[in-house]
N, CA, C and O atoms as a MOPAC input file, in Angstrom:
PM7 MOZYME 1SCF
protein

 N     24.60100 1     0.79600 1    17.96100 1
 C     24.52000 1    -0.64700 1    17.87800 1
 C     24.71300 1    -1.05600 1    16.42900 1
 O     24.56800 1    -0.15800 1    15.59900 1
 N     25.01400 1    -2.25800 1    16.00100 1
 C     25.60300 1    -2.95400 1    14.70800 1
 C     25.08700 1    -4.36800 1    14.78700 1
 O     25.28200 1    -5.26800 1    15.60400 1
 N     24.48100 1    -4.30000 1    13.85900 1
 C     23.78900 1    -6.10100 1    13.82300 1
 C     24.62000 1    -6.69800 1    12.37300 1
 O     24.59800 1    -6.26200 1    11.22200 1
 N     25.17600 1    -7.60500 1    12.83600 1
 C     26.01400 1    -8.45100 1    11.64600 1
 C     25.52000 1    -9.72500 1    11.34100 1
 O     25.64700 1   -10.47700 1    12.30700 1
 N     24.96100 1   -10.29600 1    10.28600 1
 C     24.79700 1   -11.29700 1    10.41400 1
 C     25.34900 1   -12.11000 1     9.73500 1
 O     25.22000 1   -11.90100 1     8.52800 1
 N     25.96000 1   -13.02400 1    10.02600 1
 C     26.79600 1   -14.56700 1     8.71900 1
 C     26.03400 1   -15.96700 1     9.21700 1
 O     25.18100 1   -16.25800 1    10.05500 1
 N     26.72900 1   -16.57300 1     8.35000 1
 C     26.63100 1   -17.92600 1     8.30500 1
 C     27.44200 1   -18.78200 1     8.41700 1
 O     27.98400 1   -18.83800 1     7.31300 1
 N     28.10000 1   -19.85900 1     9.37600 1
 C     28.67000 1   -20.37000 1    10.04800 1
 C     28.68300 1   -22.29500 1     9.81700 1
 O     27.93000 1   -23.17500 1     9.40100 1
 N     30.01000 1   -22.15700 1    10.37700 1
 C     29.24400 1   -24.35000 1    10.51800 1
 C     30.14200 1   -25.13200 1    11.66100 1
 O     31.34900 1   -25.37300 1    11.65200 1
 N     29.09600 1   -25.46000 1    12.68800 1
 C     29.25100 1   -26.05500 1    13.42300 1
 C     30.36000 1   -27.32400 1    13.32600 1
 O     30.15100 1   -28.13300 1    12.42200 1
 N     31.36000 1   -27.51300 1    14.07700 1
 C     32.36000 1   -28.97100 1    13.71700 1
 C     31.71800 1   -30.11300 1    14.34900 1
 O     30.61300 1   -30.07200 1    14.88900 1
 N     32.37100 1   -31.00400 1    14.26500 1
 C     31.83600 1   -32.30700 1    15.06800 1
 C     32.39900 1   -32.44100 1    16.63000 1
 O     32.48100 1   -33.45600 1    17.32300 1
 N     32.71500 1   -31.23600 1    16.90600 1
 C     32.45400 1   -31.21900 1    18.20200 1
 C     31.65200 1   -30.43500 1    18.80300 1
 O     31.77800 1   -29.99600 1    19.94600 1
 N     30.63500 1   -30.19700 1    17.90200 1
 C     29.64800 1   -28.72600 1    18.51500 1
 C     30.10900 1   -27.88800 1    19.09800 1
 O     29.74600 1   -27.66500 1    20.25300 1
 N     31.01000 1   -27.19200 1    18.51500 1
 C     31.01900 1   -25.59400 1    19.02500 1
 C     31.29100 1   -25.27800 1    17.95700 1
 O     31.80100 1   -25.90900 1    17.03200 1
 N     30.76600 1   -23.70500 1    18.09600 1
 C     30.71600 1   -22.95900 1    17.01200 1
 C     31.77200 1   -21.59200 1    17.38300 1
 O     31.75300 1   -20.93400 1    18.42300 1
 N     32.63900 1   -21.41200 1    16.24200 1
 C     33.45700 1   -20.76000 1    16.88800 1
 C     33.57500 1   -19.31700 1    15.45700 1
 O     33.76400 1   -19.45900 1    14.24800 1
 N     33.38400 1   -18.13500 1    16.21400 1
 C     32.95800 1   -17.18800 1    15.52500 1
 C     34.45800 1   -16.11100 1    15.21900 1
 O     35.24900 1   -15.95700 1    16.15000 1
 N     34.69500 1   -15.48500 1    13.97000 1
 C     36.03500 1   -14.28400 1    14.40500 1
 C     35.40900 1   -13.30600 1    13.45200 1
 O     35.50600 1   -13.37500 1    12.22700 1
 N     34.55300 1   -12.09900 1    14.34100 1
 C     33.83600 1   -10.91900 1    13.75400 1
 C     34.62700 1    -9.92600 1    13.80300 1
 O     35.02300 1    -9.50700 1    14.89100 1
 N     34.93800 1    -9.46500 1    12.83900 1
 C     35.75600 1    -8.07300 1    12.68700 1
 C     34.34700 1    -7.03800 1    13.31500 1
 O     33.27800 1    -7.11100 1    12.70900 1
 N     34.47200 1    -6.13400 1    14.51300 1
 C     33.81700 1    -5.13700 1    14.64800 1
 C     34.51400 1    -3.58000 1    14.37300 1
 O     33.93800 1    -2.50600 1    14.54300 1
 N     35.69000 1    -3.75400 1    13.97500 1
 C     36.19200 1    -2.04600 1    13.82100 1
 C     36.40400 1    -1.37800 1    14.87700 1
 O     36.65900 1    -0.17400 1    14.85100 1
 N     36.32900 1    -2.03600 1    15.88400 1
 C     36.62300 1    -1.43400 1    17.38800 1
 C     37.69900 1    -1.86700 1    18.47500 1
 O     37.27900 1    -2.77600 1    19.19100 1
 N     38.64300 1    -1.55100 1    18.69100 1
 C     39.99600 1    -1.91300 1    19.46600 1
 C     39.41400 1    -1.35400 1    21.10300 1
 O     38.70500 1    -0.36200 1    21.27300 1
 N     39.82800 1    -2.10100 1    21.98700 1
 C     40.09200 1    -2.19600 1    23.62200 1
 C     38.80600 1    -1.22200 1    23.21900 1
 O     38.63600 1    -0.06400 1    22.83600 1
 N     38.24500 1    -2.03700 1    23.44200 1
 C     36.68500 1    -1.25100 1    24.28600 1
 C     35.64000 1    -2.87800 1    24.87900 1
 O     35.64500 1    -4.04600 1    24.49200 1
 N     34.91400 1    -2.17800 1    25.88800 1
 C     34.03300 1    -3.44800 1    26.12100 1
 C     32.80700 1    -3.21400 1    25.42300 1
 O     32.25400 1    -2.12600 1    25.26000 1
 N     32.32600 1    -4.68600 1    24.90300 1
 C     31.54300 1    -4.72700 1    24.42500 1
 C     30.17300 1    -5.50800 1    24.68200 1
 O     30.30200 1    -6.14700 1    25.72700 1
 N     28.76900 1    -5.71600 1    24.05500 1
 C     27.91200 1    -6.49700 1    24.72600 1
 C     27.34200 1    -7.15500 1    23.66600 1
 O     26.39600 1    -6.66800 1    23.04600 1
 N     27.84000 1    -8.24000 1    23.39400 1
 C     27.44200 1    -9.37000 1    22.55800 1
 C     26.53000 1   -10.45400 1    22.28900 1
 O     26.95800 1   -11.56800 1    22.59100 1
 N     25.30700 1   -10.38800 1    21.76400 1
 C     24.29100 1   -10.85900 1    21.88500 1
 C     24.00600 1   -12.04500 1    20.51300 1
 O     23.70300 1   -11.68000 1    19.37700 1
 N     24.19100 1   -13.53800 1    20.95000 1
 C     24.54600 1   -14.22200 1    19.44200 1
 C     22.70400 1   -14.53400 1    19.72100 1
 O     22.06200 1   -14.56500 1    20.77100 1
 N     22.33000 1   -14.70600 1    18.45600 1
 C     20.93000 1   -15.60500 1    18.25400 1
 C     21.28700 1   -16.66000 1    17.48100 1
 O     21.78100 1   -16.29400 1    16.41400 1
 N     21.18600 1   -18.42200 1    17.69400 1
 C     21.71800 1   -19.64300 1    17.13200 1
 C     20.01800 1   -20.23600 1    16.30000 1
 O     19.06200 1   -20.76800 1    16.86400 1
 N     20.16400 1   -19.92400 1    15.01100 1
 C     19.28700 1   -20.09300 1    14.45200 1
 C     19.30100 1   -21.52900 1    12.94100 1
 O     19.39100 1   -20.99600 1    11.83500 1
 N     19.24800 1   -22.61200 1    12.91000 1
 C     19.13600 1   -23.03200 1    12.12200 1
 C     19.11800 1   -23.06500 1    10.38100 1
 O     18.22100 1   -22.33400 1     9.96100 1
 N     19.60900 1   -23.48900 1     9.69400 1
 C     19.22000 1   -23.11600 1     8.45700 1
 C     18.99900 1   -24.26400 1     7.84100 1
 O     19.75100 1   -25.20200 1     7.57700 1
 N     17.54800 1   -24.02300 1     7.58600 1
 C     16.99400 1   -25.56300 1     6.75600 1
 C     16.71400 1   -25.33600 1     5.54500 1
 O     16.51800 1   -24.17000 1     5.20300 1
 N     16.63500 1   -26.31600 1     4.67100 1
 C     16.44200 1   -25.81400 1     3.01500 1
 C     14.97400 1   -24.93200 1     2.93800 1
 O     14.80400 1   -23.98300 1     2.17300 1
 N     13.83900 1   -25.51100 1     4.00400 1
 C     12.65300 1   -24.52300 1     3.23900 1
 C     12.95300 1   -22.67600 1     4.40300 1
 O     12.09900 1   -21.82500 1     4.15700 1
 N     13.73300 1   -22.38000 1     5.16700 1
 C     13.90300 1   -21.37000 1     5.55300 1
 C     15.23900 1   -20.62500 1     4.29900 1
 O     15.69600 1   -19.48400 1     4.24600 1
 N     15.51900 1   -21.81700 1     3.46300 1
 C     17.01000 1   -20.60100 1     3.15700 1
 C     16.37700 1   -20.54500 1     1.71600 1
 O     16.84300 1   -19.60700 1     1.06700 1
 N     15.26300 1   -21.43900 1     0.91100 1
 C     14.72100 1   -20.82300 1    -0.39200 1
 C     12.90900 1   -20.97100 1    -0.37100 1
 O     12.25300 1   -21.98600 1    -0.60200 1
 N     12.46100 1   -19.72600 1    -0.05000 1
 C     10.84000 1   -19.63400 1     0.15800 1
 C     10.97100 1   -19.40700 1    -1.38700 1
 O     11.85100 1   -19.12900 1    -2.20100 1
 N      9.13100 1   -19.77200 1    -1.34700 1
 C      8.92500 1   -19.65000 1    -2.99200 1
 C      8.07500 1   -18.31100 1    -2.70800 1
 O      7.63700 1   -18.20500 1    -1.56300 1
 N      7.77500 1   -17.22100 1    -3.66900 1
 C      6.31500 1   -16.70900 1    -3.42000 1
 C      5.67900 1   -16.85500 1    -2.90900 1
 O      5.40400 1   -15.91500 1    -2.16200 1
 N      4.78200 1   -18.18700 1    -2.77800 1
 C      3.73900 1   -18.61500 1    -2.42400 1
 C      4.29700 1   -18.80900 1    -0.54800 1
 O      3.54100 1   -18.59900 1     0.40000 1
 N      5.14000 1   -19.06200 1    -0.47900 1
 C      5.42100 1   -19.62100 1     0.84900 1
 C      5.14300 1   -18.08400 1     1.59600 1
 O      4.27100 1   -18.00400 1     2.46100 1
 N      6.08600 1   -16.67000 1     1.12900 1
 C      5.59300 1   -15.67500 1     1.25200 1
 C      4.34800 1   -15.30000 1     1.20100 1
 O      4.19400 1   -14.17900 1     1.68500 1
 N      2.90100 1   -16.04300 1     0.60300 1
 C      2.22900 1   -14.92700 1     0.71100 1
 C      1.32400 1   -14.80300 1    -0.30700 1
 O      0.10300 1   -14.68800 1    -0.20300 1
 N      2.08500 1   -14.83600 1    -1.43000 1
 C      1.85500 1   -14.22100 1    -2.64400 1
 C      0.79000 1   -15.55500 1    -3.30400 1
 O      0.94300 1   -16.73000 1    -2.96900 1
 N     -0.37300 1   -15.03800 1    -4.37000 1
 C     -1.13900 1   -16.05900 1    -5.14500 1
 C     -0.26600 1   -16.63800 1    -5.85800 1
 O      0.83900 1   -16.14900 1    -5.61900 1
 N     -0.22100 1   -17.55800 1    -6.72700 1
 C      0.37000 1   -18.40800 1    -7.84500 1
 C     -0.19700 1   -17.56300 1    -8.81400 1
 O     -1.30400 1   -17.05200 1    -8.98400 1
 N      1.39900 1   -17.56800 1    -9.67900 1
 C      1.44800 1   -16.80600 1   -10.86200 1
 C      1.14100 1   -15.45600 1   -10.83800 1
 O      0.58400 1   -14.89300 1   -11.78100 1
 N      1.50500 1   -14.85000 1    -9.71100 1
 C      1.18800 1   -13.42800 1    -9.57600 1
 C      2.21500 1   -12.79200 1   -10.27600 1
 O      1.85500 1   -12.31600 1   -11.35300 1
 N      3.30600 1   -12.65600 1    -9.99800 1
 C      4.37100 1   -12.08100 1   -10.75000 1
 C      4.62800 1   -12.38100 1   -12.22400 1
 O      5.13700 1   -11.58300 1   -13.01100 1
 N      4.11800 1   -13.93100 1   -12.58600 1
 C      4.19300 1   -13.89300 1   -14.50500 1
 C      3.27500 1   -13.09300 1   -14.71300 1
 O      3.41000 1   -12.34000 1   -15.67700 1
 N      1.90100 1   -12.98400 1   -13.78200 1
 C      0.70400 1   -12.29000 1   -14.08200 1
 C      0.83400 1   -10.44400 1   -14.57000 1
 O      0.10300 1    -9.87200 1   -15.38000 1
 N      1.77100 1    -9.94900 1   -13.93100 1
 C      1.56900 1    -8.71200 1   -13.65500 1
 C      3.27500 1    -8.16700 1   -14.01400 1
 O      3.54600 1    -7.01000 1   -14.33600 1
 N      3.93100 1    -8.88500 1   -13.92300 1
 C      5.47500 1    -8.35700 1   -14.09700 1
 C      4.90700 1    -7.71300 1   -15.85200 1
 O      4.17000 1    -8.33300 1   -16.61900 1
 N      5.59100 1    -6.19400 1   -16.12000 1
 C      5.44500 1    -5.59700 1   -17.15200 1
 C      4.26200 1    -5.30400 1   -17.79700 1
 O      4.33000 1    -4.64800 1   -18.83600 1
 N      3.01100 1    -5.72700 1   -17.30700 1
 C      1.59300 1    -5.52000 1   -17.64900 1
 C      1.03900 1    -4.20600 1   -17.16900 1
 O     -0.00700 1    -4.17400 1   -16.52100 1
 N      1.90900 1    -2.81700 1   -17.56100 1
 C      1.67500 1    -2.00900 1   -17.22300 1
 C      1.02700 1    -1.31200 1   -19.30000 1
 O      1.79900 1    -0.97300 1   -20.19800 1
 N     -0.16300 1    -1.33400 1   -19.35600 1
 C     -0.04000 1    -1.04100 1   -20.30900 1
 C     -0.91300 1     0.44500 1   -21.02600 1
 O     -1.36900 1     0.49100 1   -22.16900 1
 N     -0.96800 1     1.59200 1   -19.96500 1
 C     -1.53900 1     2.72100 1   -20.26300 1
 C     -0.30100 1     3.41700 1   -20.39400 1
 O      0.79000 1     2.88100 1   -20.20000 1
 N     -0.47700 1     4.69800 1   -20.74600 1
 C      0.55200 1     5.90800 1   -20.64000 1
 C      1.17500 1     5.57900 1   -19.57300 1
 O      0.85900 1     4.94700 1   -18.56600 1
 N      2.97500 1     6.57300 1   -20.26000 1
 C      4.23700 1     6.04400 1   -19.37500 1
 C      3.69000 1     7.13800 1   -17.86800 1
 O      2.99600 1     8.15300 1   -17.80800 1
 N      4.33000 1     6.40300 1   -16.93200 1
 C      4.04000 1     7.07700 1   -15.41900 1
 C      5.37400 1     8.28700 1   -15.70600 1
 O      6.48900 1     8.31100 1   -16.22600 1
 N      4.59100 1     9.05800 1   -15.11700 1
 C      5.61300 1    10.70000 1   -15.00700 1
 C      5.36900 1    10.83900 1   -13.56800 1
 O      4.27500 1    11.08000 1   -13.05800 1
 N      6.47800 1    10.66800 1   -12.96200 1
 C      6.64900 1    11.83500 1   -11.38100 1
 C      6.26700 1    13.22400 1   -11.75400 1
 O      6.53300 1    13.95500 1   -12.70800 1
 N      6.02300 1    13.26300 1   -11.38500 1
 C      5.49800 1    15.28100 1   -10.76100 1
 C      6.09800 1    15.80100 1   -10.41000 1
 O      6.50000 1    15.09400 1    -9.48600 1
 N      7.05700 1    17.36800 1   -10.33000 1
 C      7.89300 1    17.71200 1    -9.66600 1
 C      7.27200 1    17.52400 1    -8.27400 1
 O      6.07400 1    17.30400 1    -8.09300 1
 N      8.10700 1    17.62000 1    -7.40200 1
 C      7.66800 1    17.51600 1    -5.81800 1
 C      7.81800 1    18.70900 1    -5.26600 1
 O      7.34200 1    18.87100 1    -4.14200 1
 N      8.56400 1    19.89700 1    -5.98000 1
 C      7.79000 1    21.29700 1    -5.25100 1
 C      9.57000 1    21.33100 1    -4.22600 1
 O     10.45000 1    20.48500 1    -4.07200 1
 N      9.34500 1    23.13300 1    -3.61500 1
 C     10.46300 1    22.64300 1    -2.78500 1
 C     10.47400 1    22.42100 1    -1.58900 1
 O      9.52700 1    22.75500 1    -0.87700 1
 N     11.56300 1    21.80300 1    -1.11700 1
 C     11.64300 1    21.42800 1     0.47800 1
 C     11.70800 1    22.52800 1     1.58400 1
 O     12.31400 1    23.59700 1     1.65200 1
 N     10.79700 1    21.82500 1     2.48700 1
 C     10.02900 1    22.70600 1     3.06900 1
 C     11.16400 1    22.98100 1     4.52100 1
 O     11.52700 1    22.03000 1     5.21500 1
 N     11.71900 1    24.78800 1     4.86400 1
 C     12.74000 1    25.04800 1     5.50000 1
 C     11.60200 1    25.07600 1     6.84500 1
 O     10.47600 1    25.53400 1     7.04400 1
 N     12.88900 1    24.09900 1     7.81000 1
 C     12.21100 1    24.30500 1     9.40900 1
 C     13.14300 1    24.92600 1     9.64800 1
 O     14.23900 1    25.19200 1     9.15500 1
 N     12.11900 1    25.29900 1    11.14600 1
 C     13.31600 1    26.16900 1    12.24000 1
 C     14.14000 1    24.87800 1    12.59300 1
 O     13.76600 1    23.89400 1    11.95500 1
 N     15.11900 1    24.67400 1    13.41600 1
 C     15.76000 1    24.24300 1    14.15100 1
 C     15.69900 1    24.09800 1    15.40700 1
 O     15.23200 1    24.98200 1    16.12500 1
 N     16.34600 1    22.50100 1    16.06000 1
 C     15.82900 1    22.31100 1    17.17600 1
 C     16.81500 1    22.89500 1    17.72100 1
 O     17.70600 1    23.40300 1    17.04000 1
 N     16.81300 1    22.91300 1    18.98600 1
 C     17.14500 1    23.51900 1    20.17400 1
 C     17.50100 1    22.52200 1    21.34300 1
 O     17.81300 1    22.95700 1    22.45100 1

């Protein structure tokens, strides 16, 4: 399965008329559209609309201020049998 998603615009005759390149010649296919709106507060959330406190990110962006973080080697990868 392949989920594509764009953005589109309806004419003044309401229909919406779609031309998706899928990469696939003479085959049948099963096409499932979802007709979803786009309003200004769905197409720019702030932080806050997400979730997030106010001023969290001026708060904390680069306020890392102990010794630099070191990864650890991670050792080696661990050999399975194979399925069957």
């Amino acid at each position: 399965m392949q989920s594509i998603t764009l953005q589109s615009h309806v004419g003044a005759d309401g229909m919406l008329k779609l031309q998706v390149p899928v990469g696939i010649a003479n085959a049948d296919l099963e096409v499932m559209v979802v007709v979803q709106p786009i309003t200004p507060a769905s197409a720019h959330k702030t932080p806050g609309d997400l979730g997030w406190p106010p001023g969290f990110f001026e708060q904390t962006a680069g306020g890392w201020q102990g010794e630099p973080l070191v990864r650890e080697p991670q050792g080696e990868y661990e050999i399975r049998d194979e399925l069957q």
